[in-house]
Backbone as a ProteinNet text record, in pm:
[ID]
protein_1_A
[PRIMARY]
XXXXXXXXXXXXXXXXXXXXXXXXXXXXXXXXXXXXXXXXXXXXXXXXXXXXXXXXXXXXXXXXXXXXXXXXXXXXXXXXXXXXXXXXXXXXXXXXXXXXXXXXXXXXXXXXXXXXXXXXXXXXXXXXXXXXXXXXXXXXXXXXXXXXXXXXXXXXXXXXXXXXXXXXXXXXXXXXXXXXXXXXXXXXXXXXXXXXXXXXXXXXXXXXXXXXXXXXXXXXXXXXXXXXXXXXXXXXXXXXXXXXXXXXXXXXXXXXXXXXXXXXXXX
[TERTIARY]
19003.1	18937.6	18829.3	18860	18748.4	18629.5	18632.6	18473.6	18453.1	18478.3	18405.9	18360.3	18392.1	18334.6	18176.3	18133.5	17966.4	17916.1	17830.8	17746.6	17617.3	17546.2	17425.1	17328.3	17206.6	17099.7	17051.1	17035.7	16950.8	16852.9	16726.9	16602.6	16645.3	16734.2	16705.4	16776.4	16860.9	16944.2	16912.7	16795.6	16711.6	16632.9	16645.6	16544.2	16427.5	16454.1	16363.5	16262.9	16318.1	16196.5	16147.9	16184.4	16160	16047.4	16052.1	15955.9	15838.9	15852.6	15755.8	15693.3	15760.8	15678.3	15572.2	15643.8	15536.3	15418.7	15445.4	15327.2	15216.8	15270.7	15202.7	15093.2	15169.6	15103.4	14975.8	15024.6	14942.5	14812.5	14828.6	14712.7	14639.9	14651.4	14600	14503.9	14405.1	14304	14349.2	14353.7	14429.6	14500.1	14597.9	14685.3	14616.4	14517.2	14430.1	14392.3	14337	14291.5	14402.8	14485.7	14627.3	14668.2	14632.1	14682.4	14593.5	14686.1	14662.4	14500.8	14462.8	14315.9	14314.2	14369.4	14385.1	14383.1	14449.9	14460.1	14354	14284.6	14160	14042.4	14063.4	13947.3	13970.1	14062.9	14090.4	14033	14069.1	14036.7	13870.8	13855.2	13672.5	13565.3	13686	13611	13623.3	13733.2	13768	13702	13632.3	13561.2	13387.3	13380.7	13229.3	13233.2	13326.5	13301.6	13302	13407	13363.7	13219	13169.6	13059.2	12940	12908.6	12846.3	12883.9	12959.8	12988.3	12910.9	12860.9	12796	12851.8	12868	12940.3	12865.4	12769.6	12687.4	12770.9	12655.7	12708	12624.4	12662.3	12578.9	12417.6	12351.5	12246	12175.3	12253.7	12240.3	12231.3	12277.9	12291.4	12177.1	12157.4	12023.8	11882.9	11875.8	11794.7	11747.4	11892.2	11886.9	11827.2	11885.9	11827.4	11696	11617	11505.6	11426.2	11451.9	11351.3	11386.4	11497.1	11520.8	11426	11438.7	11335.2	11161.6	11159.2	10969.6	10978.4	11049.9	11013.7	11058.2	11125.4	11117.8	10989.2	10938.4	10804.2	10706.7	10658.4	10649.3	10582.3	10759.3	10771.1	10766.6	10801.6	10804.3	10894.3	11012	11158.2	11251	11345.5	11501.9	11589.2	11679.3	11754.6	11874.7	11981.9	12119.9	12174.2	12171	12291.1	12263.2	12409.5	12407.3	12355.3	12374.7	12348.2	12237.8	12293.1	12187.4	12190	12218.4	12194.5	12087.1	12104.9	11992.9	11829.8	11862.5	11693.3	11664.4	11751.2	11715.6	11620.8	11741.5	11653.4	11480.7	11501.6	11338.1	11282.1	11340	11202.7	11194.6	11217.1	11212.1	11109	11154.5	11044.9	10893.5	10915	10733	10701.2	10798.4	10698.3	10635	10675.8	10636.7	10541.5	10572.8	10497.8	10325.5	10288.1	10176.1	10102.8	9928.9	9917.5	9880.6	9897.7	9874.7	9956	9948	10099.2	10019.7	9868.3	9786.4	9837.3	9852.3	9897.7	10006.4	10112.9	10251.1	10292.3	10188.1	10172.9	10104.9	10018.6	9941	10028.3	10134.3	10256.7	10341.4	10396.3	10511.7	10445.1	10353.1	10245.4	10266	10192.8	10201.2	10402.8	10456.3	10606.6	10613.6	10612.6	10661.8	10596.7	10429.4	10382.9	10468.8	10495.4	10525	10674.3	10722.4	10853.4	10880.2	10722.6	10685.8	10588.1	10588.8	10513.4	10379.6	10270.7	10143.3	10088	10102.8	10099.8	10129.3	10257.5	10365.5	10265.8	10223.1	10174.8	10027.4	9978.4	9825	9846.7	9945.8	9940.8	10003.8	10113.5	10167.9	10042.1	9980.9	9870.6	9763.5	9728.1	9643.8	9628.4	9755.2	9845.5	9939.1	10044	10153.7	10106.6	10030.4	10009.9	9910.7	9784.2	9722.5	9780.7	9929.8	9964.9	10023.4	9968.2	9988.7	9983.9	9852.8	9804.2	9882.9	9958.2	10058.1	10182.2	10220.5	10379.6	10489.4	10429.6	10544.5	10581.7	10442.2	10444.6	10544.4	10529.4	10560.2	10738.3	10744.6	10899.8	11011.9	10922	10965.2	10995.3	10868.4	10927.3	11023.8	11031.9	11152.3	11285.1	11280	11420.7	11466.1	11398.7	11364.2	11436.1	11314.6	11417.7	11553.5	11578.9	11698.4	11833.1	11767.4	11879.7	11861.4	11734.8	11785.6	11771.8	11719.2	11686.6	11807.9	11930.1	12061.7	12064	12104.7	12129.4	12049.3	11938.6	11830.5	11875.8	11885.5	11868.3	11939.3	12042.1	12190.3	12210	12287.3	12309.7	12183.2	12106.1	12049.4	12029.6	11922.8	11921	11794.8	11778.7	11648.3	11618	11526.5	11523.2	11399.9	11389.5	11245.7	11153.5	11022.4	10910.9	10794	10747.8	10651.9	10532.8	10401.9	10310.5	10180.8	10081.5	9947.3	9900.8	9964.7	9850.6	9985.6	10080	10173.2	10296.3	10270.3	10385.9	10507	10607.5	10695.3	10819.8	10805.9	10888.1	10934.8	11072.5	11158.1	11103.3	11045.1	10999.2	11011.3	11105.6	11139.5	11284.2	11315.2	11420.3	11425.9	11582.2	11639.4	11756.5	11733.7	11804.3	11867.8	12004.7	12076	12122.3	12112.2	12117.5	12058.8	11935.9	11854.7	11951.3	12017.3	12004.4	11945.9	11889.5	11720.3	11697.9	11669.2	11643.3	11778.3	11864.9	11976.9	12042.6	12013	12026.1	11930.7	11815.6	11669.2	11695.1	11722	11702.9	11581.4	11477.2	11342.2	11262.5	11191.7	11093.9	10936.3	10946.1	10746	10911.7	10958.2	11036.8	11002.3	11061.1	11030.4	10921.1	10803.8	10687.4	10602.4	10653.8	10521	10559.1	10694.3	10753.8	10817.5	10821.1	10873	10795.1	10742.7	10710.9	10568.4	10454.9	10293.5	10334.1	10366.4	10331	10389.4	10501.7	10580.6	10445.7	10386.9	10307.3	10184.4	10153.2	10000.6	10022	10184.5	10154.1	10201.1	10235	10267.2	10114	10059	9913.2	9808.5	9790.4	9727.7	9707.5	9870.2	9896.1	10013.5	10041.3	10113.8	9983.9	9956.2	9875.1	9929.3	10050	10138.2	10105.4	10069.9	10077.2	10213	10194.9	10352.9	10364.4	10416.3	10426.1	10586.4	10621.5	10788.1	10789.4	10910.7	10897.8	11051.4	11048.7	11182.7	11220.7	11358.7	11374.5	11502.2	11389.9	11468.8	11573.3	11629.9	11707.8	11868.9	11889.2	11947.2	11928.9	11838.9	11829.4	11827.9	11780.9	11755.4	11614.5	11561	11397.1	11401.9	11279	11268	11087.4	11145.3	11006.4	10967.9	10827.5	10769.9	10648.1	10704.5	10603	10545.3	10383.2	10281.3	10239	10246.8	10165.1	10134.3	9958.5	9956.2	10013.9	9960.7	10053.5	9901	9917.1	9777.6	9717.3	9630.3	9560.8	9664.4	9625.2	9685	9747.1	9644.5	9648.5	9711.8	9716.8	9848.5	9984.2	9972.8	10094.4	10230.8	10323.1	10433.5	10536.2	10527.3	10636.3	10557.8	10387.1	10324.9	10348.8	10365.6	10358.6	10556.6	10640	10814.6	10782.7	10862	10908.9	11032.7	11040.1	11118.9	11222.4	11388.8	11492.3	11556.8	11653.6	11684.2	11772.7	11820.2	11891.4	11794.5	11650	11556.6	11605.1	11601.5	11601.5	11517.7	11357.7	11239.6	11204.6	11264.5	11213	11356.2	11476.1	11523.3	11476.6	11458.7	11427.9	11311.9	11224.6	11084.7	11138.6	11218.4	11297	11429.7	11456.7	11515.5	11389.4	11326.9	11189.2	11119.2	11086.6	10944.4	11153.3	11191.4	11260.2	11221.3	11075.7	10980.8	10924	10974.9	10852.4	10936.5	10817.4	10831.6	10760.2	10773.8	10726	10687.6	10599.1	10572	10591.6	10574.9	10631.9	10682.6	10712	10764.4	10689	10687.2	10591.9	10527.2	10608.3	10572.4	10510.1	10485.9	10444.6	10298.8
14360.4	14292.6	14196.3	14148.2	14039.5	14123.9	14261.9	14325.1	14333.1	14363	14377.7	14213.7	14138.9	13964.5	14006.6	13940.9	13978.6	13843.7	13907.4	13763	13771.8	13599.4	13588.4	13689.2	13687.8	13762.9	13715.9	13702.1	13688.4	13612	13660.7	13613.3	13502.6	13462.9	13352.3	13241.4	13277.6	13130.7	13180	13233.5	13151.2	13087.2	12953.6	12834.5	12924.5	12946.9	12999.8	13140.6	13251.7	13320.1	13247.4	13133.2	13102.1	13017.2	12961.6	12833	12959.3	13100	13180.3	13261.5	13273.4	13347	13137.8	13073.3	12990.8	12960.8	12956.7	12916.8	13045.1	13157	13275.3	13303	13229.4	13217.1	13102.9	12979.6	12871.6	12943.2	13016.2	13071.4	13173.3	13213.3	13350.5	13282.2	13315	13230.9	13257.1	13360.3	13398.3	13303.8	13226.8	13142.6	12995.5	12968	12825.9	12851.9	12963.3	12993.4	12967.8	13005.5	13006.1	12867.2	12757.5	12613.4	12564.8	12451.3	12417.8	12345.6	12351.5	12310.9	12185.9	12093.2	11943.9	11877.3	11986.3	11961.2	12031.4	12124.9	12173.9	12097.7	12018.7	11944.7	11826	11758.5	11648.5	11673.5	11768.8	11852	11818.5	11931.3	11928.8	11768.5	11650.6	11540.6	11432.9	11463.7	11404.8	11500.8	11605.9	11690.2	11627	11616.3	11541.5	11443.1	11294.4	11189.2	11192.5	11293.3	11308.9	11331.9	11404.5	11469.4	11400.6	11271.4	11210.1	11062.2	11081.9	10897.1	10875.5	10752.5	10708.6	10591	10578.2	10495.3	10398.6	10282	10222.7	10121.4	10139.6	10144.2	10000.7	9995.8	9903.6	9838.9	9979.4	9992.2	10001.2	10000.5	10040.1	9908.8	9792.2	9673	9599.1	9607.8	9558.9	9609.9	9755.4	9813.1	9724	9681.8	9628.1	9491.4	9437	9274.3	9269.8	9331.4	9350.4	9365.5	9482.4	9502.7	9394.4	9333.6	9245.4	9068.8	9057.2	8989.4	9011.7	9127.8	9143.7	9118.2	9145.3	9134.6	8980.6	8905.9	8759.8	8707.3	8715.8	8688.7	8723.6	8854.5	8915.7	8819.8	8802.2	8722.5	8588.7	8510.2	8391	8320.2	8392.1	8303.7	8431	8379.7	8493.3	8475.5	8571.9	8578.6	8534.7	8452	8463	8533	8650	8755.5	8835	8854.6	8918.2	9040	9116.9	9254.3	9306.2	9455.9	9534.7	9479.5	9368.2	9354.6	9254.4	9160.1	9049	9158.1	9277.7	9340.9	9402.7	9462.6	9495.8	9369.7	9250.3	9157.9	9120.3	9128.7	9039.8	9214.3	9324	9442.5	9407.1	9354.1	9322	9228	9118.4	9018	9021.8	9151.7	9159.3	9200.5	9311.8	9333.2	9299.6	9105.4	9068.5	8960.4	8970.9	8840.2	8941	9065.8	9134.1	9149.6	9117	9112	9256.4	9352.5	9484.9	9565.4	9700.3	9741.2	9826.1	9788.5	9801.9	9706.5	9565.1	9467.4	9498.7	9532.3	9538.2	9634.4	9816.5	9908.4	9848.5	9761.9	9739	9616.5	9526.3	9452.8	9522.9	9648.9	9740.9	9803	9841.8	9912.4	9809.6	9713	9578.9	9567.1	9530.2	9526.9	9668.3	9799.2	9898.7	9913.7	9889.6	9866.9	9778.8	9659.1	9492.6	9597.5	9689.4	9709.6	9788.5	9830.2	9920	9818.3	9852.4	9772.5	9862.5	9813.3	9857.8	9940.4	9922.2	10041.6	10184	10178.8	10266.7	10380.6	10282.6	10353.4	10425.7	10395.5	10395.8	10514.9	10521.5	10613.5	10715.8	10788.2	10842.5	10914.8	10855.8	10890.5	10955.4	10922.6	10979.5	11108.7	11108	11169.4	11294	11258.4	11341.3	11422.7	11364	11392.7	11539.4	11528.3	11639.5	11750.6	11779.7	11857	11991	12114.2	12249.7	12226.2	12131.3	12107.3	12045.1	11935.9	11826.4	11858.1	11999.1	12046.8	11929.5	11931.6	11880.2	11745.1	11688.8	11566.9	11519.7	11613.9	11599.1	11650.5	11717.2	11768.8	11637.9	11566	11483.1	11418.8	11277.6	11201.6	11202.5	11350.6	11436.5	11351.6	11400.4	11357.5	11261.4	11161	11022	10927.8	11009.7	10955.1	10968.4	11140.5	11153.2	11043.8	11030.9	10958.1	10795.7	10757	10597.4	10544.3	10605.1	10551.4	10566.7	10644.4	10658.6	10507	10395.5	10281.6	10256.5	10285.9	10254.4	10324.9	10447.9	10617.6	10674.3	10664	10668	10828.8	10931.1	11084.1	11176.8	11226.9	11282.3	11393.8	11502.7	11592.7	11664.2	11707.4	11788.9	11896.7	11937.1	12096.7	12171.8	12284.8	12367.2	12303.9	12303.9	12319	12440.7	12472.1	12560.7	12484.5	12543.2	12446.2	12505.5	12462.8	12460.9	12586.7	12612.3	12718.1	12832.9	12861.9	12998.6	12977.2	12895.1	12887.2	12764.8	12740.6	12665	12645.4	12496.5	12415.1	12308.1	12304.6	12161	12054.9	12025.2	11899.9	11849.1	11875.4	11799.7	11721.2	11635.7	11607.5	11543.2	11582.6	11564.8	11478.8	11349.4	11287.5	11311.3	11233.2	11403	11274	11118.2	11081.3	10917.3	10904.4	10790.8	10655.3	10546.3	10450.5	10330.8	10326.4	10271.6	10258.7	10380	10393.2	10363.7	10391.9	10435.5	10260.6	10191.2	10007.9	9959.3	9999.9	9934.9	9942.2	10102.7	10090.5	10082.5	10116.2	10118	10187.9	10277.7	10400.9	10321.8	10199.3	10140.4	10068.9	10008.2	9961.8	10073.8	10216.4	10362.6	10367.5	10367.7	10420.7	10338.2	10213	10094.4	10047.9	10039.1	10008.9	10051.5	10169.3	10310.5	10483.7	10504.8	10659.1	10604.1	10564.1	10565.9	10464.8	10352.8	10305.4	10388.3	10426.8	10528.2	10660.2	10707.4	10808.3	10746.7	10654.7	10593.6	10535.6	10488	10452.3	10543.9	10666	10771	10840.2	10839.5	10918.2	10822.9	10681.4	10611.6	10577.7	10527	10499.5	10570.8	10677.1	10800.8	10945.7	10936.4	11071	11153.7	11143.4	11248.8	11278.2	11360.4	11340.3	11395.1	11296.9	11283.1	11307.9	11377.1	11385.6	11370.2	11274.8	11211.2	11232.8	11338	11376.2	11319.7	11226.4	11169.9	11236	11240.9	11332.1	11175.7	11128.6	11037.3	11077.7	11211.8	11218.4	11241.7	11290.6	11303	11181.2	11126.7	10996.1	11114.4	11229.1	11230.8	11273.8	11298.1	11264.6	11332	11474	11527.3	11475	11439.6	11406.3	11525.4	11558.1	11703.6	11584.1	11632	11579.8	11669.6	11620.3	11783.9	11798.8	11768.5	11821.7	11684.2	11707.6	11586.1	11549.6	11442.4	11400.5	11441	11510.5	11549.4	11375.1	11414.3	11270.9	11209	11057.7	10998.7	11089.6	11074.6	11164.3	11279.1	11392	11506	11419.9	11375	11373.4	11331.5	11421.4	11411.6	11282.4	11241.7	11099.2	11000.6	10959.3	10841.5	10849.6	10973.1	10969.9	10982.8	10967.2	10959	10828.3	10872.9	10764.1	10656.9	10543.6	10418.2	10466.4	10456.6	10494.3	10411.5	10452.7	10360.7	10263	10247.1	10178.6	10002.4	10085.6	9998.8	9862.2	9727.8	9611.5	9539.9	9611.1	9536.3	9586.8	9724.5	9808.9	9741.8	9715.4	9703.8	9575.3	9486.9	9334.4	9322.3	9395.3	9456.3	9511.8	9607.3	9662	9536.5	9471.9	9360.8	9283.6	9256.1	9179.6	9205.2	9344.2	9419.6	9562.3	9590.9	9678.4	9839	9818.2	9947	9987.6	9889.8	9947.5	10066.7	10164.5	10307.7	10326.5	10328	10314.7	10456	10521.3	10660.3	10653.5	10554.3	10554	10404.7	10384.4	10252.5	10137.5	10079.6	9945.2	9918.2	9905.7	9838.4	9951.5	10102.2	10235	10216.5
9859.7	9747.8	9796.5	9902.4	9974.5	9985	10018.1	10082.2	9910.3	9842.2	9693	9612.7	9739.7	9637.5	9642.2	9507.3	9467.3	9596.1	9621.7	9695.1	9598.8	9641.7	9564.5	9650.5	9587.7	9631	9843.8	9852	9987.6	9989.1	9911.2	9860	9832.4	9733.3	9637.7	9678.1	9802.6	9893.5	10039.2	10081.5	10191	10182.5	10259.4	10277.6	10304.3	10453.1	10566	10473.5	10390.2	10323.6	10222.8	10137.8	10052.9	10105.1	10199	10283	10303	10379.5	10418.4	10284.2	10159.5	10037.5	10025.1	9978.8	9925.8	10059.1	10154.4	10296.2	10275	10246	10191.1	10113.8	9984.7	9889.3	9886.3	9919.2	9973	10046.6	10170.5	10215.1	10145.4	10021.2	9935.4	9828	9868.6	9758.9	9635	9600	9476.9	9445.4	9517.5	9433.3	9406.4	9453	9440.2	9277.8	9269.5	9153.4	9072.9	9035.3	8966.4	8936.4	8998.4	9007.8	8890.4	8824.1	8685.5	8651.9	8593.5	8549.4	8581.6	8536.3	8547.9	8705.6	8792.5	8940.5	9006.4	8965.8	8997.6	8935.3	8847.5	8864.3	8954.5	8949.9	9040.4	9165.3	9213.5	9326.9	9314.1	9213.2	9243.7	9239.4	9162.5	9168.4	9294.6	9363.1	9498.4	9582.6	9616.4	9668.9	9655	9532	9500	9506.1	9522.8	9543.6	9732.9	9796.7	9978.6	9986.3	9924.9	10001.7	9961	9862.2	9790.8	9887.7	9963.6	9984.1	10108	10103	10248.9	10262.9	10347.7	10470.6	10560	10528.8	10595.1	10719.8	10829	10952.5	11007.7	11126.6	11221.6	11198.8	11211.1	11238.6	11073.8	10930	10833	10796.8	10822.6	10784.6	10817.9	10986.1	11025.2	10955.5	10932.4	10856.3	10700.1	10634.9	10512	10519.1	10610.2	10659.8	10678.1	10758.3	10762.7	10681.7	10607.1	10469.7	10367.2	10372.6	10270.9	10327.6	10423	10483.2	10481.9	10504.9	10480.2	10347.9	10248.9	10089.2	10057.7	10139.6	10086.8	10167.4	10256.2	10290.6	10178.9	10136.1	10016.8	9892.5	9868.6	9698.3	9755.5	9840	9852.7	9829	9752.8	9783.4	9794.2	9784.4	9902.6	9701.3	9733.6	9623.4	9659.1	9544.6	9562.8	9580.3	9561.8	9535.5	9689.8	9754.4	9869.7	9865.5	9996.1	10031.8	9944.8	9923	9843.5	9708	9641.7	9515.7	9484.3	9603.5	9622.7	9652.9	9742.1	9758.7	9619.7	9526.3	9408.9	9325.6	9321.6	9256.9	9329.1	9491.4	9514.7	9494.2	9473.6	9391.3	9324.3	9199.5	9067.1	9039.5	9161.3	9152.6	9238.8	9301.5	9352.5	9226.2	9175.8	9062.5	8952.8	8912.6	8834.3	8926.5	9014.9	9112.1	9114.1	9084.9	9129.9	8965	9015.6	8859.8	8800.8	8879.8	8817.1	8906.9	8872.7	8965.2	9091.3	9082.5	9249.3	9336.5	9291.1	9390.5	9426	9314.8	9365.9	9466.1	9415	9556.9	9669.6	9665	9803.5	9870.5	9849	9885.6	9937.6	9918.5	9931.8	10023.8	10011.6	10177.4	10289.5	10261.2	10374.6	10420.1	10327	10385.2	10469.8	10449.2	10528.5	10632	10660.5	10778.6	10881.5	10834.5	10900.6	10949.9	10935.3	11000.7	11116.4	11176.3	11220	11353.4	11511.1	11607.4	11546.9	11537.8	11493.3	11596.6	11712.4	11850.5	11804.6	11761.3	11755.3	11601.5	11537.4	11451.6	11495.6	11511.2	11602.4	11703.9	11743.7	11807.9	11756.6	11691	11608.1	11531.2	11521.9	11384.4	11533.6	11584.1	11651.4	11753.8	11838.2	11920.8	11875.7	11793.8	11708	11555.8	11463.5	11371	11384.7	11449	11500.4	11540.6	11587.6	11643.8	11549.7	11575.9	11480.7	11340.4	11331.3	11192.8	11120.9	11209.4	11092.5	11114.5	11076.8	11106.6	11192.8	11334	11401.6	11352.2	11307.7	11264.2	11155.7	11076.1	10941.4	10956.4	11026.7	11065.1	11094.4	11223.3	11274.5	11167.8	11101.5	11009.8	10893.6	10906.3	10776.3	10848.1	10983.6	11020.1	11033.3	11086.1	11120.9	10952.1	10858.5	10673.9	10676.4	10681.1	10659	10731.1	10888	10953.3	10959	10889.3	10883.3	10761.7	10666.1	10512	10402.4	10454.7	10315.6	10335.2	10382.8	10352.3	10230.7	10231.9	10078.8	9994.2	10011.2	9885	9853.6	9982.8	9953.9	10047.1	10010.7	10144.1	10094.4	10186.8	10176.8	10309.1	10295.2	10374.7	10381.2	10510	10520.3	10490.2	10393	10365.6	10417.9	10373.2	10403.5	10265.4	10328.8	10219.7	10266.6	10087.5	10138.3	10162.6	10317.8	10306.1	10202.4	10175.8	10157.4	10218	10371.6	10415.7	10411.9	10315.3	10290.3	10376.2	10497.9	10568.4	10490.8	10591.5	10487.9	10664.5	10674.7	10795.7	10741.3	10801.9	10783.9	10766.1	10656.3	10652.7	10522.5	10446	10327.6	10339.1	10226.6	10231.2	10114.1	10087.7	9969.3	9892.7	9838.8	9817.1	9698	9697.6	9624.5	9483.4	9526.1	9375.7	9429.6	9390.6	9470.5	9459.4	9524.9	9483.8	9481.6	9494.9	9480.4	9315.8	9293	9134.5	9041.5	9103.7	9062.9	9010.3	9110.3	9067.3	9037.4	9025.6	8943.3	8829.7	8774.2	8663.3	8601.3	8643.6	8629.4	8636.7	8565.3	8613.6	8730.8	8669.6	8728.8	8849.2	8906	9026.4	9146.9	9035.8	9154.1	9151.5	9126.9	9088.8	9225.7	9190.2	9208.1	9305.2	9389.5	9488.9	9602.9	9569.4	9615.3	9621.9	9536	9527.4	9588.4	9511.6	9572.3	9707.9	9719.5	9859.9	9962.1	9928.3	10023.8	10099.9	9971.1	10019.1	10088.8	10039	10078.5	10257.7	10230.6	10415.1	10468.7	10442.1	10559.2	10604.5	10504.5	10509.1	10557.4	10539.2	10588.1	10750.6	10764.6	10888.9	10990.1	10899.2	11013.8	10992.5	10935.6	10980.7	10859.9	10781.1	10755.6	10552.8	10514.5	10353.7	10316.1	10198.2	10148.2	10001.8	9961.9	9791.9	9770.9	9685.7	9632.3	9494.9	9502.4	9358.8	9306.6	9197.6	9147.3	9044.9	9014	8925.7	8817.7	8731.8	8585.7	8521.8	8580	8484.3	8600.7	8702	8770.5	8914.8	8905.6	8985.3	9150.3	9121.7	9229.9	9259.3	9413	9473.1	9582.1	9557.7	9671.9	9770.3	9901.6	9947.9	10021	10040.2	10055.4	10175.5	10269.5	10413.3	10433.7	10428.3	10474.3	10340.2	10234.9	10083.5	10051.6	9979	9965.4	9793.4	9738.5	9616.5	9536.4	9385.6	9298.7	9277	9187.8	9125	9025.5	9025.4	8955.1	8805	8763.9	8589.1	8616.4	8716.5	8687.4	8753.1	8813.6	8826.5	8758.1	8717	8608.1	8608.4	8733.6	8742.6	8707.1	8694.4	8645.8	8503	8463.8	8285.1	8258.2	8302.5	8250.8	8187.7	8047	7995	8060.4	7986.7	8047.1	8043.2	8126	8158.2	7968.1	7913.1	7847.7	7902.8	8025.2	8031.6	8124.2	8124.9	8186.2	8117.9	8200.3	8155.4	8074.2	8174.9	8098.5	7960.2	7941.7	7815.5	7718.4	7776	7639.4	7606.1	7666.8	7591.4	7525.8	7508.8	7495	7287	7353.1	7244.7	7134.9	7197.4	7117.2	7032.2	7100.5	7055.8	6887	6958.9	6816.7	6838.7	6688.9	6674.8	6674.4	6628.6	6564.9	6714.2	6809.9	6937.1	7021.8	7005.5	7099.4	7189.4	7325.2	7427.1	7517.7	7562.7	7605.7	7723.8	7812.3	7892.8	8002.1	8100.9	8182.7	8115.1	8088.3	8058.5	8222.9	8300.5	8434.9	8554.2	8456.1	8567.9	8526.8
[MASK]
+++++++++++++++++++++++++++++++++++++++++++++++++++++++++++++++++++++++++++++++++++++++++++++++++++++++++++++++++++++++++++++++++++++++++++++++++++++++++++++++++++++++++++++++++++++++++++++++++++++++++++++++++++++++++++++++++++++++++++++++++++++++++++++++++++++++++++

């Protein structure tokens, strides 16, 4: 009577296959798919906050100090507020400290020169820039952004551009959600402090033309080293309307209720 006792299944009281069907399954893409919606997005938003995060370093701090220094020379007084929130405020304040937003680009030129030994530029421009019609030039300073400017712009990366003469070399780069713009809050802050001086001193005093294209609605900005930027009047980022969340446009907007604005007050 003992050889006829039922036993349980096998399958279903081993540890050891039961541990090897789920390790199985775990490795079968198929079963990722299968996992509940709610944990697949979690997934996909802890996935996009890794690959979105920057991590400022050593050399990211000194970077910040510096520029936050040429711009209190600049404006003429220093702000309370620490770190990157104090350089937001003294942008804010060249830009009311300038009486048209030529002064405020030709201030933002002078600061990005002053960070630079004037040798260094002089020669760059004379030496490097000439070389296979700009290319190497323009390659270089691609990389040079990418690896010391996220402290400003936040992660970004180098891509291909096409050039002018059909060809198309590493020399763009792509910031994938500016913060710069992103804490201004300002379409004329990017414009007048950032996008034209940016281009005017690479081409002036690197040799290199630069066209920065921001994108208002995704806060992100691709720069294209080696193309130059059209005339004032085409170009599509002088004419974006004001962000609504702009400061200067809503108080503007508290003011007159009826006022509709076409675009930045301060671009």
């Amino acid at each position: 009577m003992k050889s006829l006792a039922l036993r349980p299944p096998i399958i279903s009281s081993s540890p050891s296959h039961s541990h090897t069907i789920t390790k199985t399954q775990l490795q079968n893409p198929r079963f990722r798919v299968s996992c509940s919606s709610v944990q697949s997005e979690r997934l996909k938003s802890e996935s996009a906050t890794t690959r979105t995060e920057y991590k400022p370093g050593v050399l990211d701090d000194f970077f910040l100090n510096s520029f936050r220094n040429k711009l209190v020379q600049e404006v003429g007084l220093d702000s309370e507020k620490p770190g990157y929130d104090g350089l937001i405020e003294l942008a804010n304040r060249l830009m009311m400290k300038g009486k048209n937003n030529s002064d405020t680009s030709d201030a933002s030129v002078r600061i990005l020169a002053s960070l630079f030994p004037p040798l260094v530029l002089k020669l760059y421009k004379i030496l490097i820039s000439p070389i296979a019609g700009g290319k190497i030039a323009a390659m270089m300073v691609a990389r040079v952004t990418a690896l010391t400017c996220q402290w400003l712009m936040g992660p970004c990366t180098v891509n291909s551009m096409d050039l002018p003469d059909g060809n198309s070399c590493q020399s763009g780069v792509f910031v994938e959600r500016c913060k710069y713009l992103e804490e201004s809050k300002c379409v004329g802050v990017c414009i007048n402090t950032c996008k034209l001086p940016t281009q005017t001193f690479f081409k002036d005093y690197m040799g290199v033309p630069l066209l920065m294209e921001p994108n208002f609605s995704d806060y992100s900005c691709q720069f294209k080293f080696g193309i130059l930027p059209p005339e004032p009047e085409e170009d599509a980022a002088l004419k974006e309307p004001c962000l609504e969340i702009c400061p200067t446009s809503s108080r503007q907007k508290e003011v007159i209720t009826s006022y509709s604005i076409e675009k930045c007050p301060k671009a």
